[in-house]
C-alpha positions in Angstrom: 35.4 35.8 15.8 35.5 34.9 12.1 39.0 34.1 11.1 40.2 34.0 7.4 43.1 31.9 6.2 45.2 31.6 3.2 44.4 28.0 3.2 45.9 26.5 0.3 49.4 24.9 2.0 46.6 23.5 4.5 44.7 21.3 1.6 47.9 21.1 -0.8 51.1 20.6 1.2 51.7 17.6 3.3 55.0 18.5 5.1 56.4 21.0 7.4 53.8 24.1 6.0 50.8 21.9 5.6 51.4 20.5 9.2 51.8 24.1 10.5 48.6 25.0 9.2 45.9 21.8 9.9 47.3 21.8 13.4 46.7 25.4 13.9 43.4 25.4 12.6 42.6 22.0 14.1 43.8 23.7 17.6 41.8 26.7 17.4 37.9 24.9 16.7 39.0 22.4 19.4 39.9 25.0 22.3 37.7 28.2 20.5 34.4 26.9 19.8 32.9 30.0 19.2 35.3 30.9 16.5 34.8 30.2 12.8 37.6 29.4 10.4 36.9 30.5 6.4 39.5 28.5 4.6 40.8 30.1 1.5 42.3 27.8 -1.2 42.5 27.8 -5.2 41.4 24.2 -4.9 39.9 22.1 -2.1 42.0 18.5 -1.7 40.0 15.4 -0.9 42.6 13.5 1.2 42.7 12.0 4.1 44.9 14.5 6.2 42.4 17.4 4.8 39.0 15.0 6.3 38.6 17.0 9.1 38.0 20.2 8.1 35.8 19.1 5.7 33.0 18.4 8.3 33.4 20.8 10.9 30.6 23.1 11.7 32.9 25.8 12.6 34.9 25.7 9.6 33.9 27.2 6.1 36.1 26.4 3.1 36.1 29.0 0.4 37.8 28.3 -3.4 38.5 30.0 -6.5 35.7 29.4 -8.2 37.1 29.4 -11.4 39.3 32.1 -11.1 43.2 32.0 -11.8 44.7 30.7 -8.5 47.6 32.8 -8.4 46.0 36.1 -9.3 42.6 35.3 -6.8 45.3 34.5 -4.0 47.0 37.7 -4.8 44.3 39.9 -5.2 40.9 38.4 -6.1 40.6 36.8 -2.2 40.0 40.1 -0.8 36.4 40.3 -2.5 35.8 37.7 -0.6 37.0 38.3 2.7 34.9 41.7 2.7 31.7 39.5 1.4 32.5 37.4 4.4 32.5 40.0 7.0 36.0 38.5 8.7 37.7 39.8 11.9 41.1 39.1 10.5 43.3 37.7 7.9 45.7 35.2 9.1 48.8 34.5 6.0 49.7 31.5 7.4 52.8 31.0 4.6 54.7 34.2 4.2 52.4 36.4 2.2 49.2 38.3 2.2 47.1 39.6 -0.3 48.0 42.6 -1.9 46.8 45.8 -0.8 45.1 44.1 2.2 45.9 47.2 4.5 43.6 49.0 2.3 40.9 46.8 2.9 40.2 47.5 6.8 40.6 43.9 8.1 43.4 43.2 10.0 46.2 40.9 8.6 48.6 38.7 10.1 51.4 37.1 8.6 53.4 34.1 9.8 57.3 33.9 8.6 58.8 30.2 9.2 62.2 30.9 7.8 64.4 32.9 5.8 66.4 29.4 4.5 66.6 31.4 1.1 69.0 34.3 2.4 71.4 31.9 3.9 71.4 29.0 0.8 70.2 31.1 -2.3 72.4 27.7 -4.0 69.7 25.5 -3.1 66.5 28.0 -4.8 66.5 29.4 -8.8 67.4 32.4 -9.0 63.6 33.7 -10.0 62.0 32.1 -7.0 64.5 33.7 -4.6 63.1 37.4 -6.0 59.7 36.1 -5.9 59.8 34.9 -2.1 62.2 37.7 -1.4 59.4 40.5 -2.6 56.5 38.6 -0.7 58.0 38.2 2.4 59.2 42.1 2.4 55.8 43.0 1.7 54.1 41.3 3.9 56.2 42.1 7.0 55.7 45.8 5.6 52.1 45.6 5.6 50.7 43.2 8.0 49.4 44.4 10.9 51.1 41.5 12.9 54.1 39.4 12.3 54.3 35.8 13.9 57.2 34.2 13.8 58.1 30.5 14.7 61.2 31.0 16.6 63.5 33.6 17.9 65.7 32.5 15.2 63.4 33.6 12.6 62.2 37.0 14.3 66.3 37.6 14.2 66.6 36.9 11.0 63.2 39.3 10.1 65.1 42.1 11.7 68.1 41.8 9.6 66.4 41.2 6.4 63.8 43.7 6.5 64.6 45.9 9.3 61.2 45.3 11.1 60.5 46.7 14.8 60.8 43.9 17.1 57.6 45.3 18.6 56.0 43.9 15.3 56.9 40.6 15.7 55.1 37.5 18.4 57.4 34.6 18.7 54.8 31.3 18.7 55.7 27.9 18.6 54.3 25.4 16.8 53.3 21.9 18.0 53.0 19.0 16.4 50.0 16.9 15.6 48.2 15.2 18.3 48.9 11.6 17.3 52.3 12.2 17.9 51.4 12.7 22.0 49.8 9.0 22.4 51.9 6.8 23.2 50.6 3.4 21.8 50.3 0.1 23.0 53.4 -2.0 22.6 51.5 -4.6 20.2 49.8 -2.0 17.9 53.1 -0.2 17.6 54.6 -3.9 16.7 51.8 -4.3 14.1 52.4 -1.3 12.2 56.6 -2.1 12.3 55.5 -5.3 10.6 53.1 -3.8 8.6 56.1 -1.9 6.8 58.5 -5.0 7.2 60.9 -3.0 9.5 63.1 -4.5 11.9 62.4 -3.8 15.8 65.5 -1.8 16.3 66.0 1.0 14.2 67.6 5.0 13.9 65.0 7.1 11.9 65.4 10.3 10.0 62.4 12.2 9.1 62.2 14.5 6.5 62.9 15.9 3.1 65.7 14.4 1.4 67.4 18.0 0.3 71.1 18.9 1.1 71.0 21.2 4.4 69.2 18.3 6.2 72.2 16.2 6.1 70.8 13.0 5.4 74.1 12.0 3.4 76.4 12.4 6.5 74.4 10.4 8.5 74.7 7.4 6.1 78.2 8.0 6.2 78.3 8.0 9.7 76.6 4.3 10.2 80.3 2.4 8.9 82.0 4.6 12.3 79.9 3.1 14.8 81.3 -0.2 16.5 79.8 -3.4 15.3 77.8 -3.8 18.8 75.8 -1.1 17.7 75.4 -2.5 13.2 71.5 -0.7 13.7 70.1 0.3 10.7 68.6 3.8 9.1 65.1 4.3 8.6 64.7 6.9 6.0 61.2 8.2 5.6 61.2 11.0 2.8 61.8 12.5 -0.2 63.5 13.9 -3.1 65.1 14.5 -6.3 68.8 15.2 -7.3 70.3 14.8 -3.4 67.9 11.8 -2.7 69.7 10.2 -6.3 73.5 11.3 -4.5 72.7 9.5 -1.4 71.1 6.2 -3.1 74.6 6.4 -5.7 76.8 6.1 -2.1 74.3 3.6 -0.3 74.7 1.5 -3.4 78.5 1.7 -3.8 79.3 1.8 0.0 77.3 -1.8 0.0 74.9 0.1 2.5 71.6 -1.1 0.6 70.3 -3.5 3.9 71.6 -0.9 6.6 69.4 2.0 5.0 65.9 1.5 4.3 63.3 3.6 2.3 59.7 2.6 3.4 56.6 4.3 2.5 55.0 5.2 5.4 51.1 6.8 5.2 51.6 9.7 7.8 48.7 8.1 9.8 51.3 5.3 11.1 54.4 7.9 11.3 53.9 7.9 15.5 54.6 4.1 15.7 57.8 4.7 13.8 59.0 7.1 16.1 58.1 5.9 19.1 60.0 2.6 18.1 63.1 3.9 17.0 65.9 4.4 19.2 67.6 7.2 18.3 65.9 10.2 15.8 68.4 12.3 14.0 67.6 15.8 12.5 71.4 17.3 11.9 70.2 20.1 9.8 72.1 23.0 8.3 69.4 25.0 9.3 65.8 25.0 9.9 62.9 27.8 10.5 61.5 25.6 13.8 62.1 21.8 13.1 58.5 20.1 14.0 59.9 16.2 14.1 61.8 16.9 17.3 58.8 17.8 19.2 57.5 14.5 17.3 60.5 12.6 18.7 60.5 14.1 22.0 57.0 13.5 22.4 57.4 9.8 21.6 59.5 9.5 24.2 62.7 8.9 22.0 66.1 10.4 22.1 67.4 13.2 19.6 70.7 13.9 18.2 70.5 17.6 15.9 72.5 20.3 16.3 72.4 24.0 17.7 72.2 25.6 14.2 69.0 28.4 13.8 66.5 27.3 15.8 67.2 24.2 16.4 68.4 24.4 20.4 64.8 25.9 20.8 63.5 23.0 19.6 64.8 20.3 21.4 65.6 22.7 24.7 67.8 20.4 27.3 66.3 17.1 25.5 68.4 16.5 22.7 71.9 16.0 22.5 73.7 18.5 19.9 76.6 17.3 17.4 78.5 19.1 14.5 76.7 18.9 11.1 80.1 16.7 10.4 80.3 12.8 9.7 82.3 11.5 13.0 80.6 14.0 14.9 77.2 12.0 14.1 78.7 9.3 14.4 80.1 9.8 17.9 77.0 11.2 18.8 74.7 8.0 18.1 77.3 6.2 19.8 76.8 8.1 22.9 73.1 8.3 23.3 72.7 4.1 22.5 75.5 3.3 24.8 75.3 5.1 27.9 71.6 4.1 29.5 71.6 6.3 32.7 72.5 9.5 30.9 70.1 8.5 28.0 67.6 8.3 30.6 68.4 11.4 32.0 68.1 13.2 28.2 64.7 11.8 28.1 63.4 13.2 31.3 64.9 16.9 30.0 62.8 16.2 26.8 59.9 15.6 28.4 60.2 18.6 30.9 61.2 21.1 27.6 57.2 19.8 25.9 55.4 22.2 28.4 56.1 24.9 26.3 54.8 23.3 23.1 51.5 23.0 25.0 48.4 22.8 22.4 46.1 25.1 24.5 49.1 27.1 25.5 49.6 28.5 22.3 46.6 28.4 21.0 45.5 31.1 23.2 49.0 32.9 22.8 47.5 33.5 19.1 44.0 34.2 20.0 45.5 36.9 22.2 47.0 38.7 18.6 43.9 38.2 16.7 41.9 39.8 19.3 44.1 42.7 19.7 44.1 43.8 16.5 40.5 42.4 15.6 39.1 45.2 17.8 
């Protein structure tokens, strides 16, 4: 089959969106061979994270060519896929060209999260009608909808009163690196490589208000000074990131919290040396570094918020989004081996359903039913 993608998040975006779509593309060449990709995107990214699908045979990237980017994405792309003679259109951020039903190839869209009906604070008032439009139109006309969690097919139903027939729940995995464990002295390397201490919490992410990031700085001055570990923050961003520096700095918290910057190459070692990862978000489409964490073998404190409980199944332990309840949380998982042990084990059993081959053939089962 020749599968068509709305590539540009895969060459442009280096977080939760860009991860969701190398992996997926990386996972179907590696368990399809006979499948081709076409990768779609304004503008193809030379960078390090975008190197492999550069080179593959199986893979064909496909640009602009001097068109405008937001009108060829919209519109222009479907010239293309017809040119192209593809099986199916795969919308891999929450949109599809418009009037792709009209073109006779198949479309499927994948919605990550509806964050921007439960926070419309945190998003201009333009870009909430913009994404609120999209996503409408592309659960409307898609022939599929894939959703990354229960949590978000729930929400789909509510927002746009799609059939639930409509609508495959598949998880994502994470990135493969993240499933070898290294060797205890190249992990050790790469901690000194970054001038981090050997013990260590982490928090992975973007540095916005509904990941919580704030709270659980101001959890570290509850915890008893047996357990004075410090935070590993690896992430960014603007206005919040500027709040939490302002309370570091006047809370005298500048050596407990610690800002390296990490290549993503090197992110494994992190977590598979920290002893505690905590992800207490507000809310969260899927949440991709707990499969990270659990998969290095290290504990997890989030909470049960959206989709976060399918996530980290019976392997992570679940607090309020609320300061002492963080606190009284990390407390718990560093101080009570046997049941810390325990919360591993249930981590490791909860990965089998974040299996790479497993899910890769849950999706080629869609684009074969509707690429008929």
């Amino acid at each position: 089959m020749h599968i068509a993608f709305d590539a540009k998040r895969l060459f442009h975006n280096f977080t939760g969106l860009g991860n969701y779509s190398r992996t997926l593309v990386r996972n179907l060449v590696r368990f399809q061979p006979d499948f081709h990709c076409h990768l779609y995107t304004p503008r193809n990214k030379q960078h390090p994270e975008t190197q492999f699908f550069q080179t593959h045979p199986n893979i064909h990237i496909h640009t602009a060519a001097g068109q405008p980017s937001t009108y060829w994405r919209s519109y222009g792309i479907k010239r293309n896929l017809k040119a192209e003679g593809v099986d199916v259109f795969h919308g891999l951020s929450h949109e599809i060209p418009i009037g792709m039903h009209r073109t006779n190839i198949p479309s499927i869209v994948t919605i990550h999260d509806l964050i921007f009906k439960y926070y419309p604070d945190y998003f201009p008032f333009l870009d909430r009608k913009i994404y609120d439009w999209k996503f409408r139109y592309a659960c409307e006309h898609a022939d599929s909808i894939i959703a990354i969690s229960e949590s978000t097919k729930a929400d789909i139903i509510k927002f746009y009163d799609v059939e639930a027939e409509k609508i495959s729940v598949i998880y994502q995995t994470c990135g493969e690196q993240f499933k070898q464990i290294l060797h205890p002295e190249k992990r050790q390397k790469i901690i000194q490589k970054y001038e981090l201490p050997s013990i260590f919490l982490l928090y992975v992410g973007s540095i916005i208000p509904r990941k919580n990031l704030l709270k659980i700085v101001q959890a570290l001055p509850l915890l008893p000074k047996s357990l004075d570990i410090p935070l590993v923050v690896i992430g960014d961003g603007k206005a919040y990131k500027q709040e939490v520096l302002e309370y570091i700095k006047v809370h005298k918290l500048t050596a407990r919290v610690l800002f390296p910057k990490v290549n993503y190459q090197d992110l494994a070692a992190l977590y598979q040396q920290a002893s505690v990862f905590l992800y207490p978000s507000v809310y969260e489409g899927f949440g991709i570094p707990i499969l990270e964490a659990l998969y290095s073998k290290t504990p997890v404190i989030t909470c049960t918020n959206s989709s976060l409980s399918e996530a980290g199944g019976k392997g992570a332990y679940y607090v309020e989004s609320q300061v002492e309840s963080i606190a009284e949380g990390i407390e718990k998982v560093l101080s009570d081996t046997s049941w810390r042990q325990q919360l591993l084990h249930a981590g490791q059993q909860h990965l089998t359903k974040f299996d790479s081959a497993r899910l890769t053939q849950q999706l080629v089962d869609i684009y074969q039913q509707i690429g008929v």
